[in-house]
C-alpha positions in Angstrom: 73.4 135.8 155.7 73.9 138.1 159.2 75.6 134.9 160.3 77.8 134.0 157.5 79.3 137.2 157.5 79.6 137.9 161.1 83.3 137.3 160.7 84.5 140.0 158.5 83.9 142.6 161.1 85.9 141.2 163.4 88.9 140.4 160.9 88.5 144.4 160.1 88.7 144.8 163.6 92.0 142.8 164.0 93.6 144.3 161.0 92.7 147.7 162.0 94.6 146.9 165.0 97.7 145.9 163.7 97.9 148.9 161.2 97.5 151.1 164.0 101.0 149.4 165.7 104.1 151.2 164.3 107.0 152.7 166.5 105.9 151.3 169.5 105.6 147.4 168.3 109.3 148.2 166.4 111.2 149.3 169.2 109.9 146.8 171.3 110.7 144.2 168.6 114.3 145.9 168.8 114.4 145.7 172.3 114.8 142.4 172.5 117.9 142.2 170.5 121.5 140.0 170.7 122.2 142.1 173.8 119.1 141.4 175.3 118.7 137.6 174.3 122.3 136.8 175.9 121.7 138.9 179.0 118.2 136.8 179.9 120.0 133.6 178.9 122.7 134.5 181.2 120.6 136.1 184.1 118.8 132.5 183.8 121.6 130.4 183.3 123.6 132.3 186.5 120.6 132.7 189.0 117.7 129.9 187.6 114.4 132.0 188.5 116.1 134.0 190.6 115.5 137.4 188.2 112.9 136.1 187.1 110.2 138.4 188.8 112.0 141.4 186.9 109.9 141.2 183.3 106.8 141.5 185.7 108.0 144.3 187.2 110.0 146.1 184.8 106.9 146.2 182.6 104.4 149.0 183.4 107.8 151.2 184.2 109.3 150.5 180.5 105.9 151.2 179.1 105.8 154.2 181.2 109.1 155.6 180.1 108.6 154.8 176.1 105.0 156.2 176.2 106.5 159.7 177.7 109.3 159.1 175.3 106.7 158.7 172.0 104.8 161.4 173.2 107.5 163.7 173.8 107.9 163.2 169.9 104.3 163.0 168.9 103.0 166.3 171.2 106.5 168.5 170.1 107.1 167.4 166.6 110.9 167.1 167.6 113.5 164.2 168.9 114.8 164.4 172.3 118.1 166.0 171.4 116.2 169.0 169.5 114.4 169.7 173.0 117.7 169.6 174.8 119.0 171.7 172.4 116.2 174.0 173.0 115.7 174.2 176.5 119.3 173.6 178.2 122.5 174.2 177.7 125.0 173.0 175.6 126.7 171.0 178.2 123.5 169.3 179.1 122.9 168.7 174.9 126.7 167.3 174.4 126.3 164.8 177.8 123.3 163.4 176.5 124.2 162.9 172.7 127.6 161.6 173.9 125.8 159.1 176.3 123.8 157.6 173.6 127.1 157.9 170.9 129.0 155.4 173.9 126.5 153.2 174.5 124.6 152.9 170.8 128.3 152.5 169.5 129.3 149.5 172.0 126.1 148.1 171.8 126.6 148.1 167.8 129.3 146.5 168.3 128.5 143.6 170.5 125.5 142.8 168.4 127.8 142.9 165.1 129.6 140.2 167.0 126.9 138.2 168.3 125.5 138.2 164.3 128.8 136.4 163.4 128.9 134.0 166.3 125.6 133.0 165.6 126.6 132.1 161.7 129.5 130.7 162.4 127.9 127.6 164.5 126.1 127.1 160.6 129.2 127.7 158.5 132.3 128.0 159.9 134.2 131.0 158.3 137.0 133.5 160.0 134.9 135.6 162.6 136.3 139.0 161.4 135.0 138.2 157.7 131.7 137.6 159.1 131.3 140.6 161.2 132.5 142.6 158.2 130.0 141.3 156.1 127.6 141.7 158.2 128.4 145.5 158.6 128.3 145.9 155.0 125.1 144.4 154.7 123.5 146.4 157.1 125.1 149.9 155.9 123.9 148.9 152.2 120.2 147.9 153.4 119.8 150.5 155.9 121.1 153.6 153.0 119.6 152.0 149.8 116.5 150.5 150.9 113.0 151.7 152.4 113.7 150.9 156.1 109.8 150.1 156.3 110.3 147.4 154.0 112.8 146.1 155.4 111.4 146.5 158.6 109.2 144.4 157.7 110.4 141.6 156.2 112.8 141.1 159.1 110.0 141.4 161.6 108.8 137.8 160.0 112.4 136.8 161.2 111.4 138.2 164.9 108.9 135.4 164.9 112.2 132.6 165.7 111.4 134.2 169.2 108.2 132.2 169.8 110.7 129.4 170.3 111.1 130.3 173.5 107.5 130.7 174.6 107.0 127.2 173.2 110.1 125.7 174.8 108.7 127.1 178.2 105.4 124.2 178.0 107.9 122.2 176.3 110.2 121.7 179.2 109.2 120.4 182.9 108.2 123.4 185.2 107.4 123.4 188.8 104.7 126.0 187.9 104.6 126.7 191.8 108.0 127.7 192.7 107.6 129.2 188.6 104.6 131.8 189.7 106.7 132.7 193.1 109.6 133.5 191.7 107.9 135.4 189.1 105.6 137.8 191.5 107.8 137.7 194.9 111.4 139.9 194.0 114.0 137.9 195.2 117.3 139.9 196.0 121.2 139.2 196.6 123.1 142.0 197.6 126.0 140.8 195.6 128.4 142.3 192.9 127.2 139.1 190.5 123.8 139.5 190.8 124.0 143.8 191.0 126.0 143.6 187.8 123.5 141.2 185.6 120.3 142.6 187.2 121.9 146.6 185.9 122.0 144.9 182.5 118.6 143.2 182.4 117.3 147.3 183.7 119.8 148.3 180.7 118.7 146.4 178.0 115.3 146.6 178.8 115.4 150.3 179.6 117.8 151.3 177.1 118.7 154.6 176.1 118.7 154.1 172.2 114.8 153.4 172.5 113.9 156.8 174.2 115.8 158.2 170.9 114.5 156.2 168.7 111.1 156.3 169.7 110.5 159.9 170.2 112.2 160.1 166.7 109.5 157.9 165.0 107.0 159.5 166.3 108.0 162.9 164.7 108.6 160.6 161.6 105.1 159.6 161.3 104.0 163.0 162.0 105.8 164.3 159.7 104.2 161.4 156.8 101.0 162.5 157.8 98.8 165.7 157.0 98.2 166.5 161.2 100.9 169.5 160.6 99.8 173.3 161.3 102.9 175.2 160.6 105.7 173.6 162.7 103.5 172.0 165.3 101.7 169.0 164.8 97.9 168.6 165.5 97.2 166.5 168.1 94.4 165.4 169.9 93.4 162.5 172.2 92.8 160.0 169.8 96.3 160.0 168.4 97.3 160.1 172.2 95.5 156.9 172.6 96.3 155.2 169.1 100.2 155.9 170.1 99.4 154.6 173.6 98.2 150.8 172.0 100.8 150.4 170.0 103.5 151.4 172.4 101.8 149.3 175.4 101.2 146.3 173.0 105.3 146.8 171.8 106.7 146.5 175.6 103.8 143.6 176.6 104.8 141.4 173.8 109.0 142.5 174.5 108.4 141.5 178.3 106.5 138.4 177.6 109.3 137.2 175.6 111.6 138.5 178.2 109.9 136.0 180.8 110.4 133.0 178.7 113.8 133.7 177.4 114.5 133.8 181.6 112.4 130.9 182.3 114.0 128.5 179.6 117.3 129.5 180.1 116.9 128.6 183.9 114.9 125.4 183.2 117.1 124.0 180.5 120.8 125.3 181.4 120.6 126.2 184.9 119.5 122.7 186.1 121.9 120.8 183.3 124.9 122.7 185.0 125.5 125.9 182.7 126.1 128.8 185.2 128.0 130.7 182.9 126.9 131.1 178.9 130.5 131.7 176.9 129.3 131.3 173.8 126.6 131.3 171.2 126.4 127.4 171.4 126.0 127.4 174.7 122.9 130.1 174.7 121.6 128.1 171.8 121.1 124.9 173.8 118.3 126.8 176.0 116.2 125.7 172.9 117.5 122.2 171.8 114.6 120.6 174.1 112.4 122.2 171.0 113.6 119.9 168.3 114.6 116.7 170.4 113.0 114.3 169.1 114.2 115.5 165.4 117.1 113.8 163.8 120.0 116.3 164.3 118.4 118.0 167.2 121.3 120.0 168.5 121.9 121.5 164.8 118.0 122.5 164.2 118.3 124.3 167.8 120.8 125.9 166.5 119.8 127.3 163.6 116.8 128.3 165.0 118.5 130.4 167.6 121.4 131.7 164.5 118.3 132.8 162.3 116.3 134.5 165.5 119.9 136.3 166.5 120.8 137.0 162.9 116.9 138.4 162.1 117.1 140.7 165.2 120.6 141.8 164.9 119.9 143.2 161.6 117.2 145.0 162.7 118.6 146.5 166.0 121.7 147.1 164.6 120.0 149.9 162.4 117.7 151.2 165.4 120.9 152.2 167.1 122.6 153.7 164.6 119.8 155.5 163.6 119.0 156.6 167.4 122.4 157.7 167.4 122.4 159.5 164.1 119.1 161.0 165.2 120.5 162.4 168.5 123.5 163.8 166.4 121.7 165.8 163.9 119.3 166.7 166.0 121.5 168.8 167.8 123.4 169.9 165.0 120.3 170.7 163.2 121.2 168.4 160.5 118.1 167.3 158.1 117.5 163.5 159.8 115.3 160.9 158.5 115.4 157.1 156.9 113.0 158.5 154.5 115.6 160.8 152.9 118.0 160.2 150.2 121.4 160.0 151.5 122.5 163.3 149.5 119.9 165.2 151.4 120.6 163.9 154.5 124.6 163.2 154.5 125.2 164.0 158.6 122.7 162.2 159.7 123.7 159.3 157.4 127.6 160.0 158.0 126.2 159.3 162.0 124.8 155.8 161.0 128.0 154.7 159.0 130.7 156.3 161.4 128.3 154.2 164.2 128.4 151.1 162.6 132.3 151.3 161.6 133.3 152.1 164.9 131.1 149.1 166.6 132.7 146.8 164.1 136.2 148.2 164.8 135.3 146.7 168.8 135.3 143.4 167.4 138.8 143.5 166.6 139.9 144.1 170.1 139.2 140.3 171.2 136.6 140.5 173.5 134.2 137.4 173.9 130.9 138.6 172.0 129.0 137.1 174.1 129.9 138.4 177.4 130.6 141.5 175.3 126.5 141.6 174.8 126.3 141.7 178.5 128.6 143.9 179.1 127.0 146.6 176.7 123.7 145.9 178.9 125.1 147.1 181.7 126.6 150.0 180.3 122.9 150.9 179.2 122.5 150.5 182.9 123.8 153.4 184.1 123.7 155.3 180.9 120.1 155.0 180.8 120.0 156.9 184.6 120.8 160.6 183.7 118.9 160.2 180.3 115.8 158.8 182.0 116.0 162.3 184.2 115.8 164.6 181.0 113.1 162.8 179.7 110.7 163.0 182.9 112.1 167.1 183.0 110.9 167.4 179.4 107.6 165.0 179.8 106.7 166.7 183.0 107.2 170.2 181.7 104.1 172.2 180.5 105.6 174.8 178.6 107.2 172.4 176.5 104.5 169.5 176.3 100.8 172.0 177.2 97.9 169.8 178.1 99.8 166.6 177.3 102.8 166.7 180.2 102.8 163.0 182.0 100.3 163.3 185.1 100.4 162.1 188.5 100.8 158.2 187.5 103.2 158.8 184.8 105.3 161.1 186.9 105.3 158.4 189.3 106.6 155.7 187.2 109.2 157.7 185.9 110.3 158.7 188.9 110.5 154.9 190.4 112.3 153.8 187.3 115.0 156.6 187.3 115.3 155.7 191.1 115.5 151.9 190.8 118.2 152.0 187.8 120.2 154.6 190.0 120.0 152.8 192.9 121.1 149.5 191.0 123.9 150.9 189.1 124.9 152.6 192.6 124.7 149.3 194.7 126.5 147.4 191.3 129.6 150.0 192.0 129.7 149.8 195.8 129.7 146.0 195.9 132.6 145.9 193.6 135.0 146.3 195.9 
C-alpha cells in the first residue's frame, strides 16, 4: 500500500507548484510576445548564432530586474508610478508614465498588426478589418470578462511555442559551434547588429513588465487577507513563493528565447533569408516541423498564426493594462482588472484610449513586421531611465525596510541599466 500510493505526494507536490506561479509565469508568458517572436526570428535570420549567447546572458539580469520589480509591489502594496508619485517630483512621475504611454502604445500597436498578418496568411481578408477586429475583441474580453480566466485559457494557446523547442532537435545542428555561440558573446560594432541586439535588450527587458509586474503583485495582495491597515504583511516566505514564480516565468521566457534564435538561424539563415519582411517569412522557421505532412507549408503556418494570434491577445492587454496602471497610479485613479468598469472608468479609459491609439498606427503603412522590431528597440532605450528608478526605489530602505535588493541584486541591476545604456548609446553613435 506505501508503494501504491507513493505517487500522490509527489503529484501534490507538482500541483502545489504550479498554484504557487502567478504574475511571474504571466509576464513572462507575455514577454515573449509578436514583438518579441519577430525580433529573435530576425536577430537569427540577420546574424545565424551570432546573438545567440544573449538569452544566456540576459537571463539572471531580467530575473534580477522583475524580482526587484514584484517586490517593489509585494513589500509596498503600490505600483511603480504610486512610488514615483510619492517620493519624486512630478517631472520625474510625468517622464516615466509618459515613457511607458510611448512605448506600451507603439508596441500595442505593432502587435495589433502582427495579429492580423498572422490571420491573413489563413484567410485572406483586408488587413485594416482584421486589425480592427482584433481591437475590438480584445477591448470587449479584456472590460467584460475575468482577465484570470481568460488568462488562462489563452495561456493553453502559449503552448504553440513549444514548436520551436521541438523544431531545434528537429533540424540539423552543429551542436559544437551551437554551445560556442551560445556561452562565448560574440560582438560587431555595427549600426545593424547595435540596432537588433537594443531590441532583443528591449523586448526582453521591457518596460511594460516592470509595470505590470509590480502592479500584480499589489493585485494579489490585495485578494489576499496579508493586509494590516495600508501595508501588507510580509514575511520571507511570500518573498520566496514570489521569487519561484518570477524565476521559473523568465527561465521558461529565455529558454524559448534560445530556440526561437536557434531555429530561426538554422532554418532561414542557412536557406538565404537575411531579412524577415513578413509573417510568411518568420513562419517558415517552423515548416521543417510538419514536413513530411501533406500541406506542410500551410500546417507551419497555422501553427505559427495560432501561437502569434494566442500571445497577441494576451500581451496586447498586459500593455494596456501596464499603461493604464502607470496612469492611474499617478492620478490616484481606482486601478484594477478585478473592478467593474463603472468603478474604475480612468483606469479603463487608459486601456481603451491605448489600444485605439496602437490601432490608429496601423493605418500609417508601416510593415508590421519590421514595425515589431522597431517597437523593441524603442523598449531599448526606454527601458534605460526606467530601469534607474526602479534600482533607486528597490535599493532604498525607507521605502522597501528589511526587504531593499542586497549586494547581488544591486549588482545586477546596476549591470543591466549599464549594458542597455551603453547599447542604446553605441546603437546612436554608429548611425552615422
Amino acid at each position: 500500500m506505501a508503494t501504491e500510493n507513493q505517487p500522490k505526494p509527489k503529484k501534490k507536490k507538482i500541483w502545489r507548484f504550479f498554484t504557487l506561479l502567478g504574475p511571474g509565469l504571466t509576464t513572462g508568458a507575455a514577454d515573449d510576445d509578436p514583438s518579441g517572436i519577430a525580433t529573435y526570428s530576425q536577430t537569427g535570420a540577420q546574424f545565424g548564432y551570432g546573438q545567440l549567447w544573449t538569452a544566456l546572458y540576459m537571463l539572471p539580469f531580467m530575473m534580477a530586474v522583475q524580482e526587484a520589480c514584484a517586490r517593489i509591489g509585494l513589500v509596498t502594496g503600490k505600483g511603480i508610478a504610486a512610488l514615483v508619485k510619492k517620493h519624486y517630483s512630478k517631472p520625474v512621475l510625468y517622464t516615466v508614465v509618459g515613457l511607458v504611454l510611448v512605448a506600451n502604445i507603439i508596441n500595442i500597436g505593432a502587435d495589433i498588426g502582427a495579429m492580423a498578418s498572422a490571420f491573413r496568411l489563413l484567410l485572406d481578408i483586408p488587413f485594416i478589418v482584421v486589425v480592427i477586429l482584433f481591437a475590438a475583441i480584445i477591448l470587449v474580453l479584456v472590460i467584460y470578462t475575468n482577465y484570470r480566466t481568460y488568462a488562462g485559457i489563452l495561456k493553453w494557446l502559449a503552448l504553440t511555442l513549444l514548436a520551436y523547442p521541438i523544431t531545434v532537435f528537429i533540424v540539423h545542428q552543429d551542436w559544437h559551434t551551437v554551445l560556442k555561440a551560445t556561452v562565448i558573446p560574440h560582438i560587431e560594432f555595427s549600426f545593424a547588429f547595435l540596432f537588433i541586439i537594443t531590441g532583443v535588450l528591449g523586448t526582453t527587458i521591457s518596460p511594460y513588465m516592470f509595470f505590470w509586474e509590480a502592479s500584480q503583485e499589489v493585485e494579489e495582495q490585495n485578494e489576499s487577507d496579508v493586509q494590516v491597515g495600508d501595508h501588507p504583511l510580509i514575511d520571507k516566505v511570500l518573498i520566496r513563493r514570489m521569487r519561484l514564480d518570477n524565476n521559473t516565468g523568465m527561465i521558461v521566457s529565455e529558454i524559448t528565447t534560445w530556440c526561437i534564435v536557434l531555429v530561426a538561424a538554422a532554418v532561414l539563415n542557412k536557406s538565404g533569408v537575411k531579412d524577415v519582411k513578413t509573417a510568411a517569412d518568420a513562419a517558415k522557421a517552423i515548416e521543417p516541423l510538419v514536413h513530411t505532412f501533406p500541406h506542410a507549408g500551410f500546417l507551419a503556418k497555422l501553427i505559427f498564426s495560432v501561437g502569434i494570434i494566442g500571445l497577441g491577445l494576451l500581451a496586447v492587454p498586459v500593455l494596456a493594462g501596464s499603461a493604464a496602471y502607470a496612469v492611474s497610479e499617478a492620478f490616484s485613479w481606482k486601478a484594477s482588472l478585478n473592478l467593474k468598469p463603472n468603478r474604475a472608468r480612468g483606469f479603463y479609459a487608459v486601456i481603451v484610449a491605448a489600444t485605439v491609439l496602437g490601432l490608429i498606427l496601423n493605418f500609417v503603412g508601416i510593415n508590421p513586421v519590421k514595425a515589431l522590431v522597431y517597437s523593441a528597440v524603442l523598449n531599448g532605450v526606454a527601458a534605460v531611465p526606467l530601469l534607474y528608478i526602479i534600482i533607486r526605489i528597490s535599493c532604498n530602505e525607507k521605502i522597501m525596510g528589511e526587504f531593499r535588493s542586497r549586494a547581488l541584486s544591486s549588482i545586477l541591476l546596476w549591470i543591466a541599466f549599464l549594458g542597455m545604456g551603453a547599447a542604446a548609446v553605441a546603437m546612436f553613435f554608429t548611425l552615422g
